[in-house]
KENUZA-518209 format. One record per residue (C-alpha): residue number from 1; residue in one letter; x, y, z. Coordinates in steps of 0.5 Angstrom, whole numbers, always signed. Example, Ala and Ser with C-alpha at 12.3 -4.5 7.8 and 13.67 -1.06 7.14 Angstrom:
% KENUZA-518209
@k=1&r=a&u=+25&v=-9&w=+16
@k=2&r=s&u=+27&v=-2&w=+14
% end
This chain:
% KENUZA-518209
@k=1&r=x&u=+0&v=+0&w=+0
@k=2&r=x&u=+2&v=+7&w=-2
@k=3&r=x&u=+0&v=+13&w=+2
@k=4&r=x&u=-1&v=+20&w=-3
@k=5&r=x&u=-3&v=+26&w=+2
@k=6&r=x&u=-4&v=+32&w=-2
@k=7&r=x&u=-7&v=+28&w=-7
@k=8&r=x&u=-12&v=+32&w=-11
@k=9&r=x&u=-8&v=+38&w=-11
@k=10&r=x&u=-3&v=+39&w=-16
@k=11&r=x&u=+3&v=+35&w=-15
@k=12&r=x&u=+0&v=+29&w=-11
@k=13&r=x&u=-5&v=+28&w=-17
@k=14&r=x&u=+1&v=+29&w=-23
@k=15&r=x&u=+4&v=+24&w=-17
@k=16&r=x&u=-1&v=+19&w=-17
@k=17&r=x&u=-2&v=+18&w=-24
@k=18&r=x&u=+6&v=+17&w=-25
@k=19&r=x&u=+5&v=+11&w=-20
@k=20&r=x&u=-1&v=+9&w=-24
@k=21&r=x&u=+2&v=+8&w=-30
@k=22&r=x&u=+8&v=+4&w=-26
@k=23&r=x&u=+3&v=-1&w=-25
@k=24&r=x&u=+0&v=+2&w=-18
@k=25&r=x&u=-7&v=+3&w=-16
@k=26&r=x&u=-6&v=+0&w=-9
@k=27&r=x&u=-5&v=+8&w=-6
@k=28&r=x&u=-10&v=+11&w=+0
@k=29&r=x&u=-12&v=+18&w=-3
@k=30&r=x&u=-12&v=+24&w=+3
@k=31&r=x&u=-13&v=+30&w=+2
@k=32&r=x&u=-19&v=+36&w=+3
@k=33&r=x&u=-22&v=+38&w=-3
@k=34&r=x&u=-27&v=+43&w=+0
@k=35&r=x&u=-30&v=+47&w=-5
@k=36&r=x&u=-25&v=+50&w=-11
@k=37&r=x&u=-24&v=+45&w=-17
@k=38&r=x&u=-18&v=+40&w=-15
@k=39&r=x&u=-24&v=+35&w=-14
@k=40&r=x&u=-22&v=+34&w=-22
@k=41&r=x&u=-14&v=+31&w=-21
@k=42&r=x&u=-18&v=+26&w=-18
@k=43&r=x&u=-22&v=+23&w=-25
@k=44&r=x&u=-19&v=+18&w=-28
@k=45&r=x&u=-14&v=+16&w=-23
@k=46&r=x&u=-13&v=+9&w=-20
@k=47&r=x&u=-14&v=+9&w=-12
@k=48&r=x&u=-16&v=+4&w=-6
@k=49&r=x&u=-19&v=+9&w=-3
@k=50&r=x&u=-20&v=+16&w=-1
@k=51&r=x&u=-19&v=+19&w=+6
@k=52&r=x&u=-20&v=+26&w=+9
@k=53&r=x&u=-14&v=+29&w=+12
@k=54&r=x&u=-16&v=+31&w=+18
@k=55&r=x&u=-19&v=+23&w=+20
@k=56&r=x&u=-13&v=+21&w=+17
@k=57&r=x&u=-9&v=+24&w=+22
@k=58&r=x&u=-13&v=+21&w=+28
@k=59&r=x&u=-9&v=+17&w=+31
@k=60&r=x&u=-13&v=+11&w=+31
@k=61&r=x&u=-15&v=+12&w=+24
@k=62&r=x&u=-8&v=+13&w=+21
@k=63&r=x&u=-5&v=+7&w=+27
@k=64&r=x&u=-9&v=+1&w=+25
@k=65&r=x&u=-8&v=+4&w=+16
@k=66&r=x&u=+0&v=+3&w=+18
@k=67&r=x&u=-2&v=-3&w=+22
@k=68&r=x&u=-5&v=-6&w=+15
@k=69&r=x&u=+3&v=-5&w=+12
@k=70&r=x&u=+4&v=+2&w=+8
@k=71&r=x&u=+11&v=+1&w=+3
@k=72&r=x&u=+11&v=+9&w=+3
@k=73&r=x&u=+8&v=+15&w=+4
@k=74&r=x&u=+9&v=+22&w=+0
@k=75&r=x&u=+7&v=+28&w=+5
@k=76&r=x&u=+5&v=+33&w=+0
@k=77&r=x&u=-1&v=+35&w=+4
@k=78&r=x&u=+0&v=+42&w=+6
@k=79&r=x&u=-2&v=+50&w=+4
@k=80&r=x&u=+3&v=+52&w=-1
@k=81&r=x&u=+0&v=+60&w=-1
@k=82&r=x&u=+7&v=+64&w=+0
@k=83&r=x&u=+0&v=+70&w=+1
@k=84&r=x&u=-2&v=+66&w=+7
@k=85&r=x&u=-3&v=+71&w=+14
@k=86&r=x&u=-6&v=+66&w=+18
@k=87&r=x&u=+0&v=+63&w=+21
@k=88&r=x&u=-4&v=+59&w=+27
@k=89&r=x&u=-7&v=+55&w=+21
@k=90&r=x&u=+0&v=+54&w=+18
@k=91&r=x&u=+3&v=+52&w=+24
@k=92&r=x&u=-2&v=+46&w=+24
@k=93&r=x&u=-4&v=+44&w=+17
@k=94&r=x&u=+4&v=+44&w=+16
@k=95&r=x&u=+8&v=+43&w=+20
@k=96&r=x&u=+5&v=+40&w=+26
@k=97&r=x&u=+1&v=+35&w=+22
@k=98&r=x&u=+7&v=+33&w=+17
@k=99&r=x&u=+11&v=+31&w=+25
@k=100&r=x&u=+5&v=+26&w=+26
@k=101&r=x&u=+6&v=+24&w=+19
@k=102&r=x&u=+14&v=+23&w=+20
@k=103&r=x&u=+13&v=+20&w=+27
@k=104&r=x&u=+8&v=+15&w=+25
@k=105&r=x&u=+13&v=+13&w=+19
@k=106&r=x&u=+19&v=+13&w=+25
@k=107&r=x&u=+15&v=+7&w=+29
@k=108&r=x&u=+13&v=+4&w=+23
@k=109&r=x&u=+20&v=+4&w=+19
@k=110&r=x&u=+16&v=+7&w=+13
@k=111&r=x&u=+20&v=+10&w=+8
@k=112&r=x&u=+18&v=+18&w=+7
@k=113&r=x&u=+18&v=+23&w=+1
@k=114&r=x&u=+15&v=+30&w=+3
@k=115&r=x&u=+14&v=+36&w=+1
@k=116&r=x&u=+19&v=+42&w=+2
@k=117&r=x&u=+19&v=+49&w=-2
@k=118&r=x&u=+25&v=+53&w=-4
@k=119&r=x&u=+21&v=+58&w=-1
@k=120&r=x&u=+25&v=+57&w=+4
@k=121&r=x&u=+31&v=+60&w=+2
@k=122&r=x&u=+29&v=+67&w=+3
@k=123&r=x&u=+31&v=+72&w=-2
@k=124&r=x&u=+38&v=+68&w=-3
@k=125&r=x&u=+42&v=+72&w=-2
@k=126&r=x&u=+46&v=+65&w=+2
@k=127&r=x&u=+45&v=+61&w=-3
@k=128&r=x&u=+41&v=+55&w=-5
@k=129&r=x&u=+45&v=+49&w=-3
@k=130&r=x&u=+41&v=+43&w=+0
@k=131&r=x&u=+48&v=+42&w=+4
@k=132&r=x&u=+44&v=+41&w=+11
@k=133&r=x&u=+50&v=+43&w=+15
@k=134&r=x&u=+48&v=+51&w=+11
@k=135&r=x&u=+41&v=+49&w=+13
@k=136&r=x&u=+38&v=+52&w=+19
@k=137&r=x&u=+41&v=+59&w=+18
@k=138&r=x&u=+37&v=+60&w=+12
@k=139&r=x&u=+31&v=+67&w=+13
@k=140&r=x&u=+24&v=+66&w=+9
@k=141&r=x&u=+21&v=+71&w=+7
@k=142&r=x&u=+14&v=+69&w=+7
@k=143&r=x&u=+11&v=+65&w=+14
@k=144&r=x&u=+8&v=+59&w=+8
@k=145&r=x&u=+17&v=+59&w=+7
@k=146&r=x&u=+18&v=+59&w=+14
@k=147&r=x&u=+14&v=+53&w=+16
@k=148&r=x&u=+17&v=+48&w=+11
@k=149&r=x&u=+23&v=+51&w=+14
@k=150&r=x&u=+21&v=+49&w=+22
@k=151&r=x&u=+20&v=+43&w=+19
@k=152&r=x&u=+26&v=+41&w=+16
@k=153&r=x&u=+30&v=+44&w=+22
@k=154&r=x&u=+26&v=+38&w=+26
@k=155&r=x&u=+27&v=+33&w=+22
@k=156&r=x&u=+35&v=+34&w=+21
@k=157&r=x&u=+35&v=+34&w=+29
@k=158&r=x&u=+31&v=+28&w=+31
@k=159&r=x&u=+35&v=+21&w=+33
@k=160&r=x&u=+30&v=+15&w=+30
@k=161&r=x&u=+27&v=+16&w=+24
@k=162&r=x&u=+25&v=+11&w=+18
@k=163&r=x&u=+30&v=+8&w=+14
@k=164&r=x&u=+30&v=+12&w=+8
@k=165&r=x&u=+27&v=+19&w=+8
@k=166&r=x&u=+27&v=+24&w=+4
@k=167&r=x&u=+25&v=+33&w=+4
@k=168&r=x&u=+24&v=+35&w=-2
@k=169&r=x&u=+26&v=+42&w=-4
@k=170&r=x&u=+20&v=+44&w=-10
@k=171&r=x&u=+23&v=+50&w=-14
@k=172&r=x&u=+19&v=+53&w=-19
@k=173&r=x&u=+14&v=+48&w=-21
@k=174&r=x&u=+9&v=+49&w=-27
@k=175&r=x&u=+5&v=+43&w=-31
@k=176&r=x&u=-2&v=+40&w=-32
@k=177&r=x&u=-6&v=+39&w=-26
@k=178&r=x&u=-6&v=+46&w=-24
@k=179&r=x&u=-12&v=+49&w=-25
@k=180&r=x&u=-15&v=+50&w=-19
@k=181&r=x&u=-9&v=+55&w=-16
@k=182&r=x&u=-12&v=+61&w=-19
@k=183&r=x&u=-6&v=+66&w=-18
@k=184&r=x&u=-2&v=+62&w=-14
@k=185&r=x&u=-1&v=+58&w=-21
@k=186&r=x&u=+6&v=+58&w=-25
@k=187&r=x&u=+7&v=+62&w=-30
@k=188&r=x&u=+7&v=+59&w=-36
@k=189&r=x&u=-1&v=+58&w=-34
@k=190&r=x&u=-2&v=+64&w=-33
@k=191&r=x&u=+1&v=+66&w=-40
@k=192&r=x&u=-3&v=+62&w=-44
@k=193&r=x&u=-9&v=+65&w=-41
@k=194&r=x&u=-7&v=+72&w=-42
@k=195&r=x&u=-4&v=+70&w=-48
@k=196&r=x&u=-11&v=+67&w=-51
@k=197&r=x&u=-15&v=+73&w=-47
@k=198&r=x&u=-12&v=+79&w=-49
@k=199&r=x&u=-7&v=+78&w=-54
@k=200&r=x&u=+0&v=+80&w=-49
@k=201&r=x&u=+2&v=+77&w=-43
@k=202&r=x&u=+4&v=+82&w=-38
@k=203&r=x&u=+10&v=+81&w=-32
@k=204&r=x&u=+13&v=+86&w=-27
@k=205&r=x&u=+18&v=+90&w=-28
@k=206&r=x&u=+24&v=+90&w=-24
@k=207&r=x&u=+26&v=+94&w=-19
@k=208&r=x&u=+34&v=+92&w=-18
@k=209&r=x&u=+39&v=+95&w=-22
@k=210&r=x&u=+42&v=+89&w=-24
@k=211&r=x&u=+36&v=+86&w=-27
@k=212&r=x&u=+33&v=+89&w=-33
@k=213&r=x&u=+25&v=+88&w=-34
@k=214&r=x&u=+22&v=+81&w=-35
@k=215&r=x&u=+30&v=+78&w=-34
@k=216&r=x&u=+28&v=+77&w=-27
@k=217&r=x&u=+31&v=+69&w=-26
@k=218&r=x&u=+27&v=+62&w=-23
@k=219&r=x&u=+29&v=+55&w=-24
@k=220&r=x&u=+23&v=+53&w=-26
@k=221&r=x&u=+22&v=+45&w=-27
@k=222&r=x&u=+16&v=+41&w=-30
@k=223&r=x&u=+11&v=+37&w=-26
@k=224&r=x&u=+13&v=+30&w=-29
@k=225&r=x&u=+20&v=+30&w=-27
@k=226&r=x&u=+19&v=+33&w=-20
@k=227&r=x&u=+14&v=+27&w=-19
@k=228&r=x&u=+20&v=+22&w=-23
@k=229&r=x&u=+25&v=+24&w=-18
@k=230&r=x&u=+21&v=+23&w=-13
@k=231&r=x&u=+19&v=+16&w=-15
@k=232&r=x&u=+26&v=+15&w=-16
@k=233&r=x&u=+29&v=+17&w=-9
@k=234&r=x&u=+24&v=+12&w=-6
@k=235&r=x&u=+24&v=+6&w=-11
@k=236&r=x&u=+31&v=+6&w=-14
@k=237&r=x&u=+36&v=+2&w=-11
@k=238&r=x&u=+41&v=+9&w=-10
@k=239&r=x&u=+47&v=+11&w=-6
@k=240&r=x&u=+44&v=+17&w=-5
@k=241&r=x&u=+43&v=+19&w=+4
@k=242&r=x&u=+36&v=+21&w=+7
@k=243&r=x&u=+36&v=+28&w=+8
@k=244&r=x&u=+34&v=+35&w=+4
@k=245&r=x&u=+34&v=+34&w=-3
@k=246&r=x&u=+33&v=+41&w=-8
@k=247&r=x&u=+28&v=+39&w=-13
@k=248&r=x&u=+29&v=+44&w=-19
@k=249&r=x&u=+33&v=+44&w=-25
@k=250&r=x&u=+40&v=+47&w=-24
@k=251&r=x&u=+39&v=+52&w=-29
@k=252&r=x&u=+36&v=+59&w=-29
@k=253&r=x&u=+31&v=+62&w=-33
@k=254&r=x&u=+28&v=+68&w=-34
@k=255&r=x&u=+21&v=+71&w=-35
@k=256&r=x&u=+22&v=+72&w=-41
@k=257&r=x&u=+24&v=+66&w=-44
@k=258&r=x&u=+19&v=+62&w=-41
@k=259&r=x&u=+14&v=+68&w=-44
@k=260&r=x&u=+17&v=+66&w=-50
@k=261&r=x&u=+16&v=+59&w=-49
@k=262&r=x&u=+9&v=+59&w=-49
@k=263&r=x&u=+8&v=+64&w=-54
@k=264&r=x&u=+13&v=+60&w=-59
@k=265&r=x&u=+8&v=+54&w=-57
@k=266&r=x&u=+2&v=+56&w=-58
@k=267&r=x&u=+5&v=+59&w=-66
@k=268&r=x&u=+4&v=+66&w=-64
@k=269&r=x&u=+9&v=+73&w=-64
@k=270&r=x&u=+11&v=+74&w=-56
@k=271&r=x&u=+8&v=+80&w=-54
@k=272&r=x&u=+10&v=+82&w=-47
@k=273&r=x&u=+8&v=+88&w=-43
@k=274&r=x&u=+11&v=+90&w=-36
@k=275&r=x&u=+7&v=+93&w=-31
@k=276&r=x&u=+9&v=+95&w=-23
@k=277&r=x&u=+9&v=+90&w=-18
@k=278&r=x&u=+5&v=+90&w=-12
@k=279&r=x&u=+8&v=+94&w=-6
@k=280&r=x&u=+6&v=+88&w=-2
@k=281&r=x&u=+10&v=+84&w=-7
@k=282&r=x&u=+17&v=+88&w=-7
@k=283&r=x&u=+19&v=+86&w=+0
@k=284&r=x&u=+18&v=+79&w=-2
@k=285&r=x&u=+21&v=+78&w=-8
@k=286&r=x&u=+27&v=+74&w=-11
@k=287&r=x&u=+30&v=+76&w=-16
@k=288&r=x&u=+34&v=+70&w=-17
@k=289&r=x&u=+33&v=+62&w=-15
@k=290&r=x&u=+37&v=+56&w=-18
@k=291&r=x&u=+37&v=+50&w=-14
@k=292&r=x&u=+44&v=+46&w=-12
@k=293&r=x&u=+43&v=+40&w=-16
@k=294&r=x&u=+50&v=+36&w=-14
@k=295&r=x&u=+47&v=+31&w=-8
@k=296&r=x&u=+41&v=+29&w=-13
@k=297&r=x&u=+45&v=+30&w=-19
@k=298&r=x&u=+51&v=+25&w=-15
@k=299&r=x&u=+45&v=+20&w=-14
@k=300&r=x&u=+41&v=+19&w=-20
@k=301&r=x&u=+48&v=+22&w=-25
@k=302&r=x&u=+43&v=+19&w=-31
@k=303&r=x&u=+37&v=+23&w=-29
@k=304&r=x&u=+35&v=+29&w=-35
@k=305&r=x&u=+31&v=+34&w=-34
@k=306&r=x&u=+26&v=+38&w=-39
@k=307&r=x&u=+30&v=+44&w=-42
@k=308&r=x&u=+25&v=+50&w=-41
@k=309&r=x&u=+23&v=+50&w=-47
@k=310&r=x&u=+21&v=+42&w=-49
@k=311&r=x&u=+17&v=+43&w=-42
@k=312&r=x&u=+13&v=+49&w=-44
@k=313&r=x&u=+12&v=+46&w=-51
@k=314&r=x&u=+10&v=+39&w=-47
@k=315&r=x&u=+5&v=+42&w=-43
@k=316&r=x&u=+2&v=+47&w=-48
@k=317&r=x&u=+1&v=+42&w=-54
@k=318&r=x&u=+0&v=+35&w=-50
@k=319&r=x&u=-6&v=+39&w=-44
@k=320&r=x&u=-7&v=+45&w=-44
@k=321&r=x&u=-9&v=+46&w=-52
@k=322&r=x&u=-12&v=+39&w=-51
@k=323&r=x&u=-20&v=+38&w=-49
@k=324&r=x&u=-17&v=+34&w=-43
@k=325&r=x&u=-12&v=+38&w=-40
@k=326&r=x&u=-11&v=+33&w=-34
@k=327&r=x&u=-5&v=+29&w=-34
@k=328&r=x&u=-8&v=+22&w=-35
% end
């Protein structure tokens, strides 16, 4: 038996699809789907059984689950809203429910893959290198930033954990399934509506006299090689250690290329057009991210990425421009 939470959001539905198409349906669901549109990453998928995250986490529920045998459990589970002021809820939904998870995976020797975020890495100005020894000196800039980060430092302390656990560092995410999150979107969805809408896409201008508008610069990693890295790191026989893992591509790109991407995907002129950023914004910003990649890379030396271009392309023409856009 697999664990998936999360499942019906972004990620964790690409990621259950994935170990669908290796063969596995024996996989519990846990998520809340509430009232936006994620209920959709769920059609067509293959699971045993879907679970409300919050009676998952009961004990009696969640203890008598693992009793039953659980190969791995995926905590993807978590708000990812880097807007998200209720720090109260955050502490519970993030991080006080991924060390039950954790610990629960501890008693039961579960190998463990969850979610971190590159958010955690502030403005950057330390570098992005998942070396732990460098870890806990990092300053978010955003409380969603700031809980993935309590729970890495937790995690890296603690004596007895599974056998094999990982924290993956998701960087600039973008791929199919990611309807539901509006403006928390990627990029690349977001400019494809605009595009479509208007004719143009509009980014914001830069405030650093270093970096010219639009040249601002992210790691922006596909969906499906995010959740085959995982898999990766928890099926595949590695050498590589359990701990924090960067899962991004190791080179940054900027806005404008990937608005070029997108327009060259969908056979129309770029048209870009920079607007002021919010003032709620500028002191959240980061102007550059690329993750360190060396500890993946000297794991899995044969895992290849998308380039920028193929994924934007893949995504355009294989979802988005489909009447299914869902990864199935």
């Amino acid at each position: 038996m697999i664990i998936v939470t999360g499942a019906a959001g972004f990620i964790g539905s690409c990621l259950v699809r994935e170990l669908n198409k290796l063969g596995r349906e024996d996989i519990i669901c846990v998520d809340r789907l509430e009232s936006d549109d994620k209920w959709f990453n769920l059609r067509g998928l293959k699971y045993s059984e879907y679970i409300h995250a919050d009676e998952f986490i009961d004990p009696d529920t969640i203890y008598s689950i693992f009793e039953e045998g659980v190969e791995a459990v995926y905590h993807m589970g978590a708000c990812s809203s880097t807007t998200e002021r209720d720090i109260d809820y955050l502490m519970y939904n993030n991080v006080d429910y991924s060390k039950i998870i954790f610990q629960v995976c501890t008693d039961f020797n579960t190998t463990l893959c969850y979610a971190s975020s590159a958010a955690t890495y502030g403005d950057g100005e330390q570098g992005y290198d998942d070396d732990e020894s460098k870890l806990r000196s990092l300053l978010p800039l955003n409380a969603y930033g700031y809980s993935k980060q309590l729970v890495d430092e937790w995690a890296l302390k603690l004596d007895a954990t599974p056998e094999r656990w990982y924290g993956v560092k998701f960087f600039n995410v973008y791929g199919p399934n990611e309807y539901h999150k509006e403006k928390m979107s990627s990029v690349v969805y977001q400019a494809y509506n605009q595009i479509n809408e208007t004719g143009k896409m509009k980014l914001f201008k830069s405030y650093k006299d270093n970096f010219k508008d639009g040249e601002q610069l992210r790691d922006f990693v596909y969906v499906k090689d995010v959740v085959n890295a995982m898999i990766s790191l928890v099926n595949d026989s590695h050498d590589g250690e359990n701990g924090i893992y960067n899962l991004g591509t190791g080179k940054a790109r900027s806005f404008h290329d990937l608005t070029k991407a997108t327009f060259n995907a969908i056979d129309k002129k770029p048209n870009i057009e920079f607007i002021e950023m919010p003032d709620s914004l500028k002191d959240q910003y980061q102007y550059f991210t690329e993750a360190n990649m060396d500890k993946f890379k000297k794991a899995f030396p044969k895992f290849e990425f998308y380039s920028l271009e193929d994924g934007v392309s893949d995504y355009v023409k294989n979802h988005l421009l489909q009447k299914n856009q869902y990864f199935t």
